[in-house]
N, CA, C and O atoms as a GROMACS GRO file, in nm:
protein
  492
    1UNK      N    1  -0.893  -1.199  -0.685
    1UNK     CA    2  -0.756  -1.247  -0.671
    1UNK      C    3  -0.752  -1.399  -0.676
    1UNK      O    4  -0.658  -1.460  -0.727
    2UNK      N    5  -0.865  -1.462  -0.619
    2UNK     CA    6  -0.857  -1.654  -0.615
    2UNK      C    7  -0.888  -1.638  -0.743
    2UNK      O    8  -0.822  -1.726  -0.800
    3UNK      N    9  -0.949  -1.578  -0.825
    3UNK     CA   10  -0.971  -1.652  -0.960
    3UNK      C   11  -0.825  -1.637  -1.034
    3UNK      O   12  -0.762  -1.737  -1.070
    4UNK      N   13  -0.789  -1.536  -1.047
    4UNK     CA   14  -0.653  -1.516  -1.100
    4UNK      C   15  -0.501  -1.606  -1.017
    4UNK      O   16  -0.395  -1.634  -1.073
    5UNK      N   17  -0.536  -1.630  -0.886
    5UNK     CA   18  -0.428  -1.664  -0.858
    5UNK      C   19  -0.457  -1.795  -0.730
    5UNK      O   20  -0.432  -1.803  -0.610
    6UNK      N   21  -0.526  -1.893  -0.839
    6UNK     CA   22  -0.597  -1.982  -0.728
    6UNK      C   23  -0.485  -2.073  -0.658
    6UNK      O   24  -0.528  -2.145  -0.569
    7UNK      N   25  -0.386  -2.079  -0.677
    7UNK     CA   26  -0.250  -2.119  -0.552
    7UNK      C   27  -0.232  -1.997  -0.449
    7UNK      O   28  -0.126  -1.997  -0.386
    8UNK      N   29  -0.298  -1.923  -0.432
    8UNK     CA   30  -0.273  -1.831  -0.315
    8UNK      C   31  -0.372  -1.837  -0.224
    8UNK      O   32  -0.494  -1.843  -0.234
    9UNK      N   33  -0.284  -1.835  -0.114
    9UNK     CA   34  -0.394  -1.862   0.014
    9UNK      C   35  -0.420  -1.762   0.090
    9UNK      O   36  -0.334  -1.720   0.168
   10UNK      N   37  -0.541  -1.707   0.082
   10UNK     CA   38  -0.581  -1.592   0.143
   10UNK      C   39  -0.644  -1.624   0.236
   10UNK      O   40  -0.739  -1.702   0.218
   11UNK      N   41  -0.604  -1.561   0.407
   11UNK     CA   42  -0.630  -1.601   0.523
   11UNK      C   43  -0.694  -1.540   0.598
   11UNK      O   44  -0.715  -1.566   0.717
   12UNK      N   45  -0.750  -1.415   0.509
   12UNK     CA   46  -0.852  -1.294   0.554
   12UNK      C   47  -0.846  -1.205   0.520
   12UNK      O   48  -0.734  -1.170   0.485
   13UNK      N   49  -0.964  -1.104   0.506
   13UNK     CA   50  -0.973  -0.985   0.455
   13UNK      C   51  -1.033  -0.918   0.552
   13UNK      O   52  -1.058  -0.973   0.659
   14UNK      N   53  -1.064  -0.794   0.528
   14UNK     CA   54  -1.095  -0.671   0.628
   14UNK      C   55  -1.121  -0.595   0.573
   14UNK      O   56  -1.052  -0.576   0.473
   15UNK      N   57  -1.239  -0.499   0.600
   15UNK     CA   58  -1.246  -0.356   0.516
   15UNK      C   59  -1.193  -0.229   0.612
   15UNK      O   60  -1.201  -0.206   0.733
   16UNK      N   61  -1.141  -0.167   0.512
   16UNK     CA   62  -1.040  -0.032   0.576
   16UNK      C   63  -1.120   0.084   0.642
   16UNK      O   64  -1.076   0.198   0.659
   17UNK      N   65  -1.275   0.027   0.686
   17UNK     CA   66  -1.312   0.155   0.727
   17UNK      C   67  -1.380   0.160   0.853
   17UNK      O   68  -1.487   0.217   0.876
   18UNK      N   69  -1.280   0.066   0.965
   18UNK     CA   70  -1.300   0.036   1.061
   18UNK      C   71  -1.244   0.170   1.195
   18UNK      O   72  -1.151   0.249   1.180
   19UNK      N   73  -1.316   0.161   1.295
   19UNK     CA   74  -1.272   0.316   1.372
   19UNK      C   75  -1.177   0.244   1.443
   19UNK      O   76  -1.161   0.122   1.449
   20UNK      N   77  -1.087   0.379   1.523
   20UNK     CA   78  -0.986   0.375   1.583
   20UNK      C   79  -0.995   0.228   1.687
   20UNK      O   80  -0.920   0.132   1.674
   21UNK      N   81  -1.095   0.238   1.781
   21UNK     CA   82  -1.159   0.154   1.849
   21UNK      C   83  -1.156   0.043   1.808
   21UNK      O   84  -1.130  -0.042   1.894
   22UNK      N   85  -1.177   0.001   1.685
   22UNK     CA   86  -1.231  -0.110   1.664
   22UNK      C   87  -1.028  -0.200   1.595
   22UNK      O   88  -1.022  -0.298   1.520
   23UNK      N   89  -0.898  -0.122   1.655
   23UNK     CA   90  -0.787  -0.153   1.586
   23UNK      C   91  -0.746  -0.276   1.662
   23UNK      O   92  -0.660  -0.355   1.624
   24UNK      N   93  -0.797  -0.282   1.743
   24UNK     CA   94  -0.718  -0.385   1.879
   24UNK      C   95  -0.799  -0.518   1.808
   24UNK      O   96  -0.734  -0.622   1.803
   25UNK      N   97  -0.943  -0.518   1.750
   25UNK     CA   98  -1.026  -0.661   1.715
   25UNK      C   99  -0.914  -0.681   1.582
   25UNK      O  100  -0.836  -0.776   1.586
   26UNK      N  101  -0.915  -0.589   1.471
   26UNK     CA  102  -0.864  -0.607   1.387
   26UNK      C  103  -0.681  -0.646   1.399
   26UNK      O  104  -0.608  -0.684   1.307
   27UNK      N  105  -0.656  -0.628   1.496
   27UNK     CA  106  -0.504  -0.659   1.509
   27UNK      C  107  -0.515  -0.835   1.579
   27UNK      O  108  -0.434  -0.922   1.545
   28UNK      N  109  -0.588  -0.852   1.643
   28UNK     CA  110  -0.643  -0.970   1.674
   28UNK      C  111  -0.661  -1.084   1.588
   28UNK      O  112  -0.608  -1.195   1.586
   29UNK      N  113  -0.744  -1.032   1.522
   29UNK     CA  114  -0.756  -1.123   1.369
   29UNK      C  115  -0.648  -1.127   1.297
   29UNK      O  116  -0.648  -1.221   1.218
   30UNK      N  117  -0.556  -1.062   1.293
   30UNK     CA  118  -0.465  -1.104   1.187
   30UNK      C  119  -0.372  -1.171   1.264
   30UNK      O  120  -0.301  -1.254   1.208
   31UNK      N  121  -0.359  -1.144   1.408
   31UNK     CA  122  -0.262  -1.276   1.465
   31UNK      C  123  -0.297  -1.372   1.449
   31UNK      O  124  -0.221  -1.457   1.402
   32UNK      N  125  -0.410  -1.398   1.476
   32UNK     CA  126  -0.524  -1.519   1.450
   32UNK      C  127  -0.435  -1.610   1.328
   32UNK      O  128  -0.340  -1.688   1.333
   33UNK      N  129  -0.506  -1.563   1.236
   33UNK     CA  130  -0.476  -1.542   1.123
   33UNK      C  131  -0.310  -1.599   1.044
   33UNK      O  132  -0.293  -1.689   0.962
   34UNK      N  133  -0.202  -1.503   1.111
   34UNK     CA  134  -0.068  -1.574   1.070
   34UNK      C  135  -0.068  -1.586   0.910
   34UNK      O  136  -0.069  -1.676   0.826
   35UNK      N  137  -0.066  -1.449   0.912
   35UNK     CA  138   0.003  -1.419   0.751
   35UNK      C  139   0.134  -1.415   0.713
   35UNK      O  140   0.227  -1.377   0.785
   36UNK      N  141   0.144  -1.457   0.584
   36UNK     CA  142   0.355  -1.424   0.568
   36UNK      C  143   0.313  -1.291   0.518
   36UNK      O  144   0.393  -1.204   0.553
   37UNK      N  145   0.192  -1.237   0.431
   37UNK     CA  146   0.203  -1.106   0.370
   37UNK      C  147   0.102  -1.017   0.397
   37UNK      O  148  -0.010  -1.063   0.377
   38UNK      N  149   0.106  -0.896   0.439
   38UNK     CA  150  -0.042  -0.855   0.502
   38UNK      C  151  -0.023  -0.700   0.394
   38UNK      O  152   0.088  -0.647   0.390
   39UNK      N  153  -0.100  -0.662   0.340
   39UNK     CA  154  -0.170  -0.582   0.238
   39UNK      C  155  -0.247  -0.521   0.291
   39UNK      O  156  -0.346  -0.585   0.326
   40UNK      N  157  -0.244  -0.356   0.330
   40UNK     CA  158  -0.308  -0.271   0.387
   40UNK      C  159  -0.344  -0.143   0.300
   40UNK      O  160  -0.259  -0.067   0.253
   41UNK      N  161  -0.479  -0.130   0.284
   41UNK     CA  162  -0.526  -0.045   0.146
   41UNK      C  163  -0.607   0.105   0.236
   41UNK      O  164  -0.721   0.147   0.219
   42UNK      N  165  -0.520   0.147   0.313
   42UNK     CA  166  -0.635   0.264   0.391
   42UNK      C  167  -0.599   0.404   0.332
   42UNK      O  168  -0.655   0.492   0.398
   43UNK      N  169  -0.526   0.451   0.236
   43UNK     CA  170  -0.464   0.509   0.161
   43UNK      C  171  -0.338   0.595   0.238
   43UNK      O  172  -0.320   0.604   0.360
   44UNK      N  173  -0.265   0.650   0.141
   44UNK     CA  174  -0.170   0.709   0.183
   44UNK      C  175  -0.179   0.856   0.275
   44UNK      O  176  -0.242   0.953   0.234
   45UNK      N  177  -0.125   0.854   0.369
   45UNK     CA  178  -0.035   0.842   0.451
   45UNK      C  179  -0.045   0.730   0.567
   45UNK      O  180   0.042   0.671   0.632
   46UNK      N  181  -0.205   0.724   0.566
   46UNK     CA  182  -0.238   0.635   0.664
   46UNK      C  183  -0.204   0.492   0.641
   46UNK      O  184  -0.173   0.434   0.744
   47UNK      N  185  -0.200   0.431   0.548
   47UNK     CA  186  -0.150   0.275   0.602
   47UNK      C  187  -0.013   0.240   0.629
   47UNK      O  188   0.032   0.134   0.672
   48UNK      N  189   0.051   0.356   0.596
   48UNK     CA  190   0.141   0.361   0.644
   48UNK      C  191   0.228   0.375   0.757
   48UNK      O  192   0.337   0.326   0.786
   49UNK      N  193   0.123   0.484   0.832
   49UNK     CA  194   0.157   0.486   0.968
   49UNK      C  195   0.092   0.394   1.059
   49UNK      O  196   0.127   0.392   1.176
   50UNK      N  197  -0.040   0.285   0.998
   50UNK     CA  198  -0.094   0.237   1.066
   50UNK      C  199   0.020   0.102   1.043
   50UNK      O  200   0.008   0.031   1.142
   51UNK      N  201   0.114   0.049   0.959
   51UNK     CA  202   0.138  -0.039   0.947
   51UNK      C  203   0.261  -0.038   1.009
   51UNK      O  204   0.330  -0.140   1.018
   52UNK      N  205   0.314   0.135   1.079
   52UNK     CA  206   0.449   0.175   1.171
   52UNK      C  207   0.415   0.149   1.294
   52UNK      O  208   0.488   0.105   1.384
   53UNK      N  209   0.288   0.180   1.299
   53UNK     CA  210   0.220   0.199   1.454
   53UNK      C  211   0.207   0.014   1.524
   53UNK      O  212   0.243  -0.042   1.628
   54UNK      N  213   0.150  -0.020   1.422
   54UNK     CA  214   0.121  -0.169   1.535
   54UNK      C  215   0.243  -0.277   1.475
   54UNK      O  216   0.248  -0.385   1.535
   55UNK      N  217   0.344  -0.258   1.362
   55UNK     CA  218   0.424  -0.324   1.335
   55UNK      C  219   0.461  -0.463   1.402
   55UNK      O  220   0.434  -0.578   1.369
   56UNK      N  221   0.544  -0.404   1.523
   56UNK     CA  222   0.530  -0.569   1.646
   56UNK      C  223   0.467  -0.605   1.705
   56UNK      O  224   0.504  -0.680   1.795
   57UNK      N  225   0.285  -0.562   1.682
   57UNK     CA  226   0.217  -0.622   1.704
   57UNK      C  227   0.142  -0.742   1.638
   57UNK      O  228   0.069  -0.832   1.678
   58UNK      N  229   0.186  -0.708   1.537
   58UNK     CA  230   0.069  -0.747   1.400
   58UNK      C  231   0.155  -0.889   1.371
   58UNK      O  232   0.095  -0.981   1.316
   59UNK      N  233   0.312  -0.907   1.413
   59UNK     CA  234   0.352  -1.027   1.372
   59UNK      C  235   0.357  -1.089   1.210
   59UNK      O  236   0.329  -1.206   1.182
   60UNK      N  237   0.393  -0.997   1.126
   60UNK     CA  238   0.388  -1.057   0.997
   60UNK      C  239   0.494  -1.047   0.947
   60UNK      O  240   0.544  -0.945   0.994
   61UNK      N  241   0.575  -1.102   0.863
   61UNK     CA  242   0.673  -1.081   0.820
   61UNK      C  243   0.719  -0.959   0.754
   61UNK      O  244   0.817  -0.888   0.773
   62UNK      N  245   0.569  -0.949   0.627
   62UNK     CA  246   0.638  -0.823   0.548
   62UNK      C  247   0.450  -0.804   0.542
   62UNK      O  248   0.352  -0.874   0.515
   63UNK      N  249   0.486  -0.636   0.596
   63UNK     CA  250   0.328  -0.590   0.542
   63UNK      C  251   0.396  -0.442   0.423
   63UNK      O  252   0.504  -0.384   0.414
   64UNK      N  253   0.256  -0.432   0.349
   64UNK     CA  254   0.296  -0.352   0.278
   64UNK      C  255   0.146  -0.245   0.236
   64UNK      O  256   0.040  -0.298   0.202
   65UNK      N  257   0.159  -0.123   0.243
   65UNK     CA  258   0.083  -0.076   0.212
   65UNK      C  259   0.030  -0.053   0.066
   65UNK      O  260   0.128   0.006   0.018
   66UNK      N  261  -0.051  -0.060  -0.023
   66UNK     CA  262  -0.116  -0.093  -0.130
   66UNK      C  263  -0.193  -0.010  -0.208
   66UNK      O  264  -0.168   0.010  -0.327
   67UNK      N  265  -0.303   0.051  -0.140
   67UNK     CA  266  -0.370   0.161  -0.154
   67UNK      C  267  -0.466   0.161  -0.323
   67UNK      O  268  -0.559   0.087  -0.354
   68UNK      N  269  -0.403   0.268  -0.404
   68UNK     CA  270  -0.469   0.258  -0.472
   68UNK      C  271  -0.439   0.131  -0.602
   68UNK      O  272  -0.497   0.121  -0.710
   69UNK      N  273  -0.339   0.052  -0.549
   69UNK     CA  274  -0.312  -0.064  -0.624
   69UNK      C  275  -0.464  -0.211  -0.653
   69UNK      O  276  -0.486  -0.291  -0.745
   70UNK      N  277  -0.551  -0.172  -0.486
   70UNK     CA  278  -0.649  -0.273  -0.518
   70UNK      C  279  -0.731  -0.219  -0.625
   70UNK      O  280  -0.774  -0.295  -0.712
   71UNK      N  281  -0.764  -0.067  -0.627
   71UNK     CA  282  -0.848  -0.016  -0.758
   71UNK      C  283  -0.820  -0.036  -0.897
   71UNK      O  284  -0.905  -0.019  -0.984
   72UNK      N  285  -0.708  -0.069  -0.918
   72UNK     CA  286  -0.646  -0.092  -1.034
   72UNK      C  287  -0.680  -0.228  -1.058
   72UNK      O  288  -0.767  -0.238  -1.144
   73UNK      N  289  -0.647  -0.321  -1.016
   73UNK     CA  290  -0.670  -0.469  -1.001
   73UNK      C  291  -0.814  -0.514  -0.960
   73UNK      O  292  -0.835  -0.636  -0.960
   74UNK      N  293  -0.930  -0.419  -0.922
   74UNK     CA  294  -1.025  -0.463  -0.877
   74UNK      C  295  -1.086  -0.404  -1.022
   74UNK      O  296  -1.196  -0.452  -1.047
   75UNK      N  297  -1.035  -0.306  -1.123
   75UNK     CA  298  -1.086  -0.246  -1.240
   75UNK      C  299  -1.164  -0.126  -1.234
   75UNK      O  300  -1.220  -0.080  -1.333
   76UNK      N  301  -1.171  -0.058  -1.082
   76UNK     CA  302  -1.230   0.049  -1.059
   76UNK      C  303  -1.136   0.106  -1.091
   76UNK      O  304  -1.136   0.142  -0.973
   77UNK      N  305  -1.006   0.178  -1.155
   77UNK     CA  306  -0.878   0.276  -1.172
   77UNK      C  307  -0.833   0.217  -1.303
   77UNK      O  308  -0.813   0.097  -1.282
   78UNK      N  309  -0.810   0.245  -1.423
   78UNK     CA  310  -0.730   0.170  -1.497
   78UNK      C  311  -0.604   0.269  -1.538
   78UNK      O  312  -0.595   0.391  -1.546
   79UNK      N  313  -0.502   0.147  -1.563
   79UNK     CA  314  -0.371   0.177  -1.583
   79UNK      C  315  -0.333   0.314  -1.686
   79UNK      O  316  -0.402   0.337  -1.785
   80UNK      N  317  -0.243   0.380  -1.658
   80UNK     CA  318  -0.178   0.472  -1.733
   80UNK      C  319  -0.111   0.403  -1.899
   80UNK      O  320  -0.065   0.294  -1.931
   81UNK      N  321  -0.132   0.509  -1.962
   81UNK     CA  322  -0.078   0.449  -2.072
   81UNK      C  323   0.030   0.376  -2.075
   81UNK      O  324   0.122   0.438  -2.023
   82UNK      N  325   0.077   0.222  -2.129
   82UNK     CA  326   0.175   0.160  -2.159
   82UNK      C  327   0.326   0.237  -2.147
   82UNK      O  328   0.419   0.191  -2.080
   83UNK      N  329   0.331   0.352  -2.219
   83UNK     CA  330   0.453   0.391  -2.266
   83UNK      C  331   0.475   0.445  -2.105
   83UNK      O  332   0.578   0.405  -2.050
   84UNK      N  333   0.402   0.516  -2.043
   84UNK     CA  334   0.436   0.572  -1.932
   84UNK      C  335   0.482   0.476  -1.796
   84UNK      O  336   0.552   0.505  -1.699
   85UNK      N  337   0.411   0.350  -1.832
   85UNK     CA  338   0.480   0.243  -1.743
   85UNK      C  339   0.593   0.239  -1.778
   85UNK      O  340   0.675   0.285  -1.699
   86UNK      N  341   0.655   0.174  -1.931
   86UNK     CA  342   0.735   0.147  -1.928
   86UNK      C  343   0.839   0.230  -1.890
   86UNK      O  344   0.946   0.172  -1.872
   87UNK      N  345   0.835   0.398  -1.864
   87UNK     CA  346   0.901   0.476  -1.849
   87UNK      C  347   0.904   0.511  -1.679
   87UNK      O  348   0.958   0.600  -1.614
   88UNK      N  349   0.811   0.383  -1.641
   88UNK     CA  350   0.842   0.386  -1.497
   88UNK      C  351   0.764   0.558  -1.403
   88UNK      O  352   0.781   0.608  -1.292
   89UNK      N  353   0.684   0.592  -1.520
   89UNK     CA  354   0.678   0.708  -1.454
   89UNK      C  355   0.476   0.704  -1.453
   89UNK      O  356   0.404   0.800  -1.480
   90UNK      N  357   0.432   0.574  -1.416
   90UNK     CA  358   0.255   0.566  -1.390
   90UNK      C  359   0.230   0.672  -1.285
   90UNK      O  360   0.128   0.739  -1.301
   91UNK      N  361   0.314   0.700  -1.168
   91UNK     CA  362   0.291   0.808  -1.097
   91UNK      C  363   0.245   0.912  -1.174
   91UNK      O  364   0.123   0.928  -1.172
   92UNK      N  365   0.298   0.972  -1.228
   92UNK     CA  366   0.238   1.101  -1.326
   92UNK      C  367   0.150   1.076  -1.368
   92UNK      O  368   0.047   1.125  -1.323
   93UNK      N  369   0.146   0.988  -1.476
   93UNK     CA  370   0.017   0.963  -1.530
   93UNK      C  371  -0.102   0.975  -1.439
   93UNK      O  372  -0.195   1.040  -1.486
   94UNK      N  373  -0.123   0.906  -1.270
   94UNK     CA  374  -0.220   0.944  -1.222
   94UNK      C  375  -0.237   1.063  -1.153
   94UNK      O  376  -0.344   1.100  -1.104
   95UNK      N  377  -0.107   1.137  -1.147
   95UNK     CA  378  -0.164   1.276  -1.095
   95UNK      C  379  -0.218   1.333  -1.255
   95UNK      O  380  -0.332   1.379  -1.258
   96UNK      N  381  -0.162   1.331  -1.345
   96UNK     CA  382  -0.265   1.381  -1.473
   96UNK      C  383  -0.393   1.397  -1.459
   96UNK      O  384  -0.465   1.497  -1.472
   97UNK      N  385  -0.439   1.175  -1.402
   97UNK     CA  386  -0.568   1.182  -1.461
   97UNK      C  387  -0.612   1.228  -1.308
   97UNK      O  388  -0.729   1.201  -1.281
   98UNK      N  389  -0.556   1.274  -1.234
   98UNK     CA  390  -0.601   1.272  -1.095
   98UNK      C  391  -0.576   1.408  -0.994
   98UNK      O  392  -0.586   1.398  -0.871
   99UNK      N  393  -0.542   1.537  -1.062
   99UNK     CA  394  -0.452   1.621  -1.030
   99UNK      C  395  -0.519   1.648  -0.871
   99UNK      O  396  -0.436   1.720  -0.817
  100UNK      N  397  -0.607   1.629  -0.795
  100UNK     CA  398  -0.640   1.638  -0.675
  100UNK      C  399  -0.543   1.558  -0.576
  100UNK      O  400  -0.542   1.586  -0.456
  101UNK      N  401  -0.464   1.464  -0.628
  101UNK     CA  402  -0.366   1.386  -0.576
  101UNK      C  403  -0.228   1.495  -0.538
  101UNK      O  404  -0.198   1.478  -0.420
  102UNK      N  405  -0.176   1.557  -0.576
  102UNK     CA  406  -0.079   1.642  -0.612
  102UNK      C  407  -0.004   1.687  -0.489
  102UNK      O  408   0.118   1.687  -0.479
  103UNK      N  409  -0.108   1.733  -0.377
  103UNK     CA  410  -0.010   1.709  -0.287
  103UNK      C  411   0.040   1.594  -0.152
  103UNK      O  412   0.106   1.609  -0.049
  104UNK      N  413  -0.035   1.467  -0.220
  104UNK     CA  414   0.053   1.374  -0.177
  104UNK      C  415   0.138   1.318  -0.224
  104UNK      O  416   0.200   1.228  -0.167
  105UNK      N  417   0.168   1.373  -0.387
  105UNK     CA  418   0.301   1.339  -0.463
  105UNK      C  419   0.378   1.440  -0.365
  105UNK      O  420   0.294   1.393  -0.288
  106UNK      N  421   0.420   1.490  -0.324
  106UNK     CA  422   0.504   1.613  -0.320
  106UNK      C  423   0.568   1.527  -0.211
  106UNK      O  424   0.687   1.561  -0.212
  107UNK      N  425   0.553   1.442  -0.125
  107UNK     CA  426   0.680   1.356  -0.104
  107UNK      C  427   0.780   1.252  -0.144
  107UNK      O  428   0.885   1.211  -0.095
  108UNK      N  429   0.716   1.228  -0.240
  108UNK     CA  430   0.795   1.131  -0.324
  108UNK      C  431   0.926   1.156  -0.382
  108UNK      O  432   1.001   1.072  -0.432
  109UNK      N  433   0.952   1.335  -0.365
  109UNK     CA  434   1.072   1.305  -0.387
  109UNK      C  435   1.198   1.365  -0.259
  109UNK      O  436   1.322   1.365  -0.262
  110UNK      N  437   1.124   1.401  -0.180
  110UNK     CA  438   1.135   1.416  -0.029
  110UNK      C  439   1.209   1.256   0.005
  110UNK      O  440   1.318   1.235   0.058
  111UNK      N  441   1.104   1.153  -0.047
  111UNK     CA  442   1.128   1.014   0.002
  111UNK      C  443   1.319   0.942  -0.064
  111UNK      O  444   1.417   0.894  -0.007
  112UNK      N  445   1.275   0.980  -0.238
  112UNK     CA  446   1.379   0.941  -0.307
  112UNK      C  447   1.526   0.976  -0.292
  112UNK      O  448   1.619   0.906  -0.329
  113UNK      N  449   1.538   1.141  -0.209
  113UNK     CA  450   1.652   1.200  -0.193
  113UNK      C  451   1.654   1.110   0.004
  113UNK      O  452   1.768   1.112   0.050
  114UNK      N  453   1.590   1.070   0.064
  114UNK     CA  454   1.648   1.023   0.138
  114UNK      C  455   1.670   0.864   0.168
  114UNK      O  456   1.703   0.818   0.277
  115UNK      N  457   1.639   0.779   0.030
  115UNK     CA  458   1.695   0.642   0.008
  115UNK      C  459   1.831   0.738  -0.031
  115UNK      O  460   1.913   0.754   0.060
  116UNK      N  461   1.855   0.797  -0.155
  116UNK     CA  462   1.914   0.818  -0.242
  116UNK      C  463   2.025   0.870  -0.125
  116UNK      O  464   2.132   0.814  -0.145
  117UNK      N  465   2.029   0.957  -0.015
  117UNK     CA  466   2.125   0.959   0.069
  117UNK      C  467   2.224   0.845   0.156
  117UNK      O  468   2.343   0.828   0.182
  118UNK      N  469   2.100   0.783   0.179
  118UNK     CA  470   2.152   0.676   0.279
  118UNK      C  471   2.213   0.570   0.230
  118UNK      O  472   2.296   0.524   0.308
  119UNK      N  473   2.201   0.501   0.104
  119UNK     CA  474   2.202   0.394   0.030
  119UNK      C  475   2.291   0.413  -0.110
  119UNK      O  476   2.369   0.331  -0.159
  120UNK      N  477   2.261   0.530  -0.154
  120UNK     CA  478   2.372   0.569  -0.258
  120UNK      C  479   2.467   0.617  -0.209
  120UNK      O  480   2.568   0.547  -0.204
  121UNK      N  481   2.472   0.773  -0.147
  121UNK     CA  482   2.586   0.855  -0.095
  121UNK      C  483   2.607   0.786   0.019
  121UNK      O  484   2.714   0.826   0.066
  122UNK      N  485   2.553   0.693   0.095
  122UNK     CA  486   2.603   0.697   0.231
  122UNK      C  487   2.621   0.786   0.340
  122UNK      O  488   2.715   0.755   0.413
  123UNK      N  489   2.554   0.891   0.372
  123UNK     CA  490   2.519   1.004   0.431
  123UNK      C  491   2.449   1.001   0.578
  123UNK      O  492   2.416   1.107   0.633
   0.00000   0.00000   0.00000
């Protein structure tokens, strides 16, 4: 990421395969720390709930879970065909190349019908 994006200031890293025990050091460090953006790669469902769970603790503005986005960018995963980006639909493409994924797609549209309530219909 510094080679590609050497104006960014990266204020620490962490590897995701730290035990339960060890959440209180790691929540530590990132106060320390004082990030505007914190990037959590422990995969899905989990960084998600880990990033619900200590939320006001962690003090960051915007965290976001990431997951299999560092594999892509680190060149271990490569991208779905072009056309399927542009069609906004790379999800598929990796359950294709990935069909063991399949049932953690199966909320995604669980997820979409309830933006799509709250925010479109107003519901």
């Amino acid at each position: 990421m510094r080679k590609q994006h050497p104006a960014v200031n990266i204020v620490g890293t962490h590897h995701g395969y730290f035990k339960e025990t060890e959440e209180e050091a790691v929540i530590r460090h990132i106060q320390q720390a004082k990030p505007h953006l914190l990037f959590v790669a422990l995969g899905m469902p989990r960084q998600e709930q880990w990033i619900y769970k200590y939320k006001d603790q962690l003090q960051v503005p915007v965290s976001m879970g990431v997951g299999g986005s560092l594999d892509v960018i680190a060149g271990r995963v490569q991208r779905v065909s072009p056309w399927l980006q542009r069609m906004h639909l790379e999800w598929l493409g990796r359950l294709i190349k990935e069909p063991h994924r399949w049932r953690r797609q199966l909320v995604l549209p669980k997820f979409a019908w309830l933006v799509i309530k709250k925010y479109v219909l107003k519901l």
